[in-house]
N, C-alpha and C positions, 0 to 999 in steps of 0.2 A: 211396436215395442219402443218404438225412439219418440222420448219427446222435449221439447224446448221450452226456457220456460227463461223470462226477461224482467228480472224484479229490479228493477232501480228508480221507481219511482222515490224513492227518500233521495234515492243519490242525486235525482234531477233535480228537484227539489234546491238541497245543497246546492250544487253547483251552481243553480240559479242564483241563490241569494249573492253565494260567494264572487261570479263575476260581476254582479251589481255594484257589490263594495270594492274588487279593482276595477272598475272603469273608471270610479270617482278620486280614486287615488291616483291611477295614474295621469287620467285628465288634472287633477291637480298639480301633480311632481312635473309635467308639462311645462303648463304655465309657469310655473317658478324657474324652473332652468333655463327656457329659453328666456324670461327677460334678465338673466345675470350673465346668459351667455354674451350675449350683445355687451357686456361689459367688460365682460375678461377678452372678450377680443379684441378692443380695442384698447385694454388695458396692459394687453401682451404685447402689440406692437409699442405701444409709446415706451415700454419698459424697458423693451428687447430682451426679456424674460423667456426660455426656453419651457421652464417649471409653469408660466402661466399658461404661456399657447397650449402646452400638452394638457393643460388644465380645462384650459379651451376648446382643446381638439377634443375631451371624455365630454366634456358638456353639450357639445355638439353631435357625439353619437350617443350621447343620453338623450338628446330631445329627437335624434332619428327614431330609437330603441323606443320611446316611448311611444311616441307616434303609429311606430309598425307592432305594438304592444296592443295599443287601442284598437288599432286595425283589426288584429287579430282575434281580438274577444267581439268584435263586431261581426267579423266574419263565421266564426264558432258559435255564434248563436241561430246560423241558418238553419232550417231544419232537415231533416234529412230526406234525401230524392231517393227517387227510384237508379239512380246511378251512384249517387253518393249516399249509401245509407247510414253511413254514421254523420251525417253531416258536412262541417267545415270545423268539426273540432282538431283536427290534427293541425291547424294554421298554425295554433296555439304553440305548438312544438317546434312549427319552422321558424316562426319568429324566434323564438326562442336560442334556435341553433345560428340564424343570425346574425343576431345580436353578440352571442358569443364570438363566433368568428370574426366578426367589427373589429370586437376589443382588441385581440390579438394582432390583428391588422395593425391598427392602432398604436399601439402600444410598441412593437418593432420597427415601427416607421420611428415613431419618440426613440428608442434606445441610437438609432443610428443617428440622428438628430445629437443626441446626446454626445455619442461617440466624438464627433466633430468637432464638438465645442470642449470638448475634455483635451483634444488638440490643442485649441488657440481659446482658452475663457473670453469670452468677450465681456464687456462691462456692463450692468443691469442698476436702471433706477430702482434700488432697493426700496427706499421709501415707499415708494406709489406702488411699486411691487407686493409688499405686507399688505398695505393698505384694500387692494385689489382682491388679495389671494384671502383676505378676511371676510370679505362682501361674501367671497364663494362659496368659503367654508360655512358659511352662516345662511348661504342658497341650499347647498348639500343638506344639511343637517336636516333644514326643512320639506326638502324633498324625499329624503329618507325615514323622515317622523311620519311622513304623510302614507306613502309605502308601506310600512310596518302596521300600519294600521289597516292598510287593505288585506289581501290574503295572499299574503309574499311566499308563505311558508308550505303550502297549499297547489300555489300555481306557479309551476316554474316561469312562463314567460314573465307574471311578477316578479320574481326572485330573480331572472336573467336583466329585467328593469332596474332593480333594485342594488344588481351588483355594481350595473355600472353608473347609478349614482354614489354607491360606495367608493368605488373607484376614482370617481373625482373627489371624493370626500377626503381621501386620502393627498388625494393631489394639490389641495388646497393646502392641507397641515405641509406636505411638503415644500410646499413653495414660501409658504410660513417663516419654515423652518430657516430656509432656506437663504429667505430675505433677511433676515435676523445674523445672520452667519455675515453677509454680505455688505450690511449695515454695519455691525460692529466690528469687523476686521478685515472688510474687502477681502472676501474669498471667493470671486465669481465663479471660482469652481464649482463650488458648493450647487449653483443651478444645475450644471447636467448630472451631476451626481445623487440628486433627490429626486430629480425624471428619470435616470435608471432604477431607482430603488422604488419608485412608483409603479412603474413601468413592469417589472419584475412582478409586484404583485398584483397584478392587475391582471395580467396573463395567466397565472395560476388559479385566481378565481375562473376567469373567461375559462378555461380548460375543463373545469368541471361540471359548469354548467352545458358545454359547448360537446363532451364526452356524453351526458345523459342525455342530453335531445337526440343525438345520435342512436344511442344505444333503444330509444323508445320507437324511434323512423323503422330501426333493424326489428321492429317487435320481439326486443326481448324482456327478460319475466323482468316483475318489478324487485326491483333490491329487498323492501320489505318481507318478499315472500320466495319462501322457501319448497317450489313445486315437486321435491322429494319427498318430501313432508307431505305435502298437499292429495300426493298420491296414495301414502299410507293408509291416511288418516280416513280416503275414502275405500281403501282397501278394507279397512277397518269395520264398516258398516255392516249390521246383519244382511247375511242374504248377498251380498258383493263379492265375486269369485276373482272380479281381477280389473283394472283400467289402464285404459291405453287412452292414444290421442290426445293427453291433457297439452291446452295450449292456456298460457295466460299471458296476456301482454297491457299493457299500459295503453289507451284512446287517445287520452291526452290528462293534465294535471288529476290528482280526483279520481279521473273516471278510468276504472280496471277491466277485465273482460276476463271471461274463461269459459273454455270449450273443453267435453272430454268425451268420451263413450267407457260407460258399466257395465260391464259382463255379473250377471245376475245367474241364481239359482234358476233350471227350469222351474215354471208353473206360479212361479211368484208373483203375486203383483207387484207393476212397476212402480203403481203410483208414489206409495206410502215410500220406496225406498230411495222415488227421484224426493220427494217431500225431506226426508232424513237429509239427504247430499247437500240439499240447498240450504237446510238449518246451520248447517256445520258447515258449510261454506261461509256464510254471514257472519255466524255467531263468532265464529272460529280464529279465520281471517280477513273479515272485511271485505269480502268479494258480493256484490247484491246483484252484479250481471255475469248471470253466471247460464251457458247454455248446454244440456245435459243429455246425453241419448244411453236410454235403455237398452240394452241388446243382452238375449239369452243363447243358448247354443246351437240355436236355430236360423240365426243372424250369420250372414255370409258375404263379405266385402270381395270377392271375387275380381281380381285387378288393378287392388286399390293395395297399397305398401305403405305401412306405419315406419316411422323415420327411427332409423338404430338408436338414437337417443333415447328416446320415447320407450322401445322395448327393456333398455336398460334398467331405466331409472325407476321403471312402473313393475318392475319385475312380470311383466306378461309376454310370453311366446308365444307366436303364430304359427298355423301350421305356414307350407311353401306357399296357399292362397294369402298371405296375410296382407291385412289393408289399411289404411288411412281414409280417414271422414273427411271431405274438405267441407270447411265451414266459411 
């Protein structure tokens, strides 16, 4: 009565073409950052520019975060072993997780940096300062254009890439800003106080990317879907007495999963109504790997315990034998 069934042929499909197009972008955004970083580094020391080095310092864990970006989509294309069967697609997500953590790193080392100099301003060649912090803005921008055109929106480790060229992008306008402030009224304050303000947001982006890589390591459901729902809807189905065991959780960008067990009418066939589960899976919410086990009342999990969640939300009670499918 149990059977399994793995339709994600379109999804591979997909997710094929779509790392094609970020490996090109990011191998692109690469390149570009790292030959502007080499500029603002040594454009921040000749400056003695706080707003550039931090500028410097995002540039420089952008061309790390890239790097371990490309790695990653290189690694998540292995296929899957007999030990790892879903692959090396989860790399995907630690990059990701990271990259996030970096920033924040990052970023609180610059605030304290900041702090110091909000003490004693020190003096900044504003001129070559703009001059510098405009090269970069104008690196960013292109790295960001190039990004946006890959599948940023799609793949987080992209969009964990893409933040923190946004990041600098920001740092550059800041420093902009800043030089300008510096230039026309000698206000050397003005540098640590736009690396705070950078700084600041930069960490709150980092946070949310750095929160959902988390949250998908913890295999939980995906934001987009709503697994109360999910249970209804198959409760819902002719001939469906009840489901338990529904797991879904995220692979990595893209790629979703779901496992459940259906409690069926005796005498029914299963086929037509695992067939039905899987339409409305697809059609419904976007799920195309989706793995499904038939059970009628003749099905006995004997020493196996379905998790209190699960009984809740699915509205189904077990007797004292009640069980859990590990998948």
């Amino acid at each position: 009565m149990g059977h399994d069934h793995d339709h994600d042929h379109a999804h591979g499909h997909h997710h094929h073409h779509g790392r094609g197009a970020s490996k090109k972008a990011l191998l692109s955004s690469l390149l570009i950052i790292s030959l502007f970083l080499i500029v603002e580094i040594i454009g921040g020391f000749l400056t003695n520019s706080l707003a550039l080095l931090s500028d410097a310092g995002h540039m420089l864990s952008d061309a790390s975060a890239l790097l371990l970006s490309l790695l990653a989509l290189h690694f998540a294309s292995s296929p899957p072993s007999a030990r790892k069967t879903f692959g090396m697609h989860r790399f995907e997500i630690l990059a990701a997780l990271i990259n996030g953590v970096t920033l924040v790193v990052i970023s609180v080392f610059i605030l304290w940096e900041a702090y110091q100099r909000l003490l004693q301003p020190p003096k900044v060649a504003s001129g070559m300062m703009i001059l510098i912090a405009t090269i970069g803005l104008l690196a960013n921008i292109a790295a960001a254009f190039v990004l946006m055109r890959g599948d940023y929106k799609e793949n987080m480790n992209v969009r964990s890439a893409f933040l923190h060229v946004l990041g600098d992008l920001l740092g550059s306008v800041g420093a902009i800003i800043g030089g300008i402030f510096m230039w026309a009224f000698g206000w050397y304050i003005a540098d640590p106080l736009i690396s705070i303000i950078v700084a600041i947001l930069i960490i709150a982006s980092a946070w949310r990317v750095t929160k959902e890589s988390v949250h998908i390591l913890l295999e939980g459901a995906p934001g987009r879907l709503d697994t109360t729902r999910i249970a209804e809807k198959l409760n819902q189905l002719p001939g469906v007495t009840a489901v338990h065991d529904l797991h879904v959780w995220t692979v990595t960008s893209g790629f979703e999963s779901l496992t459940c067990h259906l409690i069926v009418e005796d005498d029914l066939a299963s086929y037509p109504i695992l067939s039905d589960a899987l339409h409305l899976l697809q059609h419904e919410f976007g799920i195309t790997h989706a793995t499904i086990q038939i059970e009628n009342s003749t099905v006995k999990h004997d020493g196996l315990h379905c998790m209190e969640g699960n009984r809740e939300e699915n509205g189904h009670h077990h007797d004292d034998g009640s069980h859990d499918h590990a998948h």
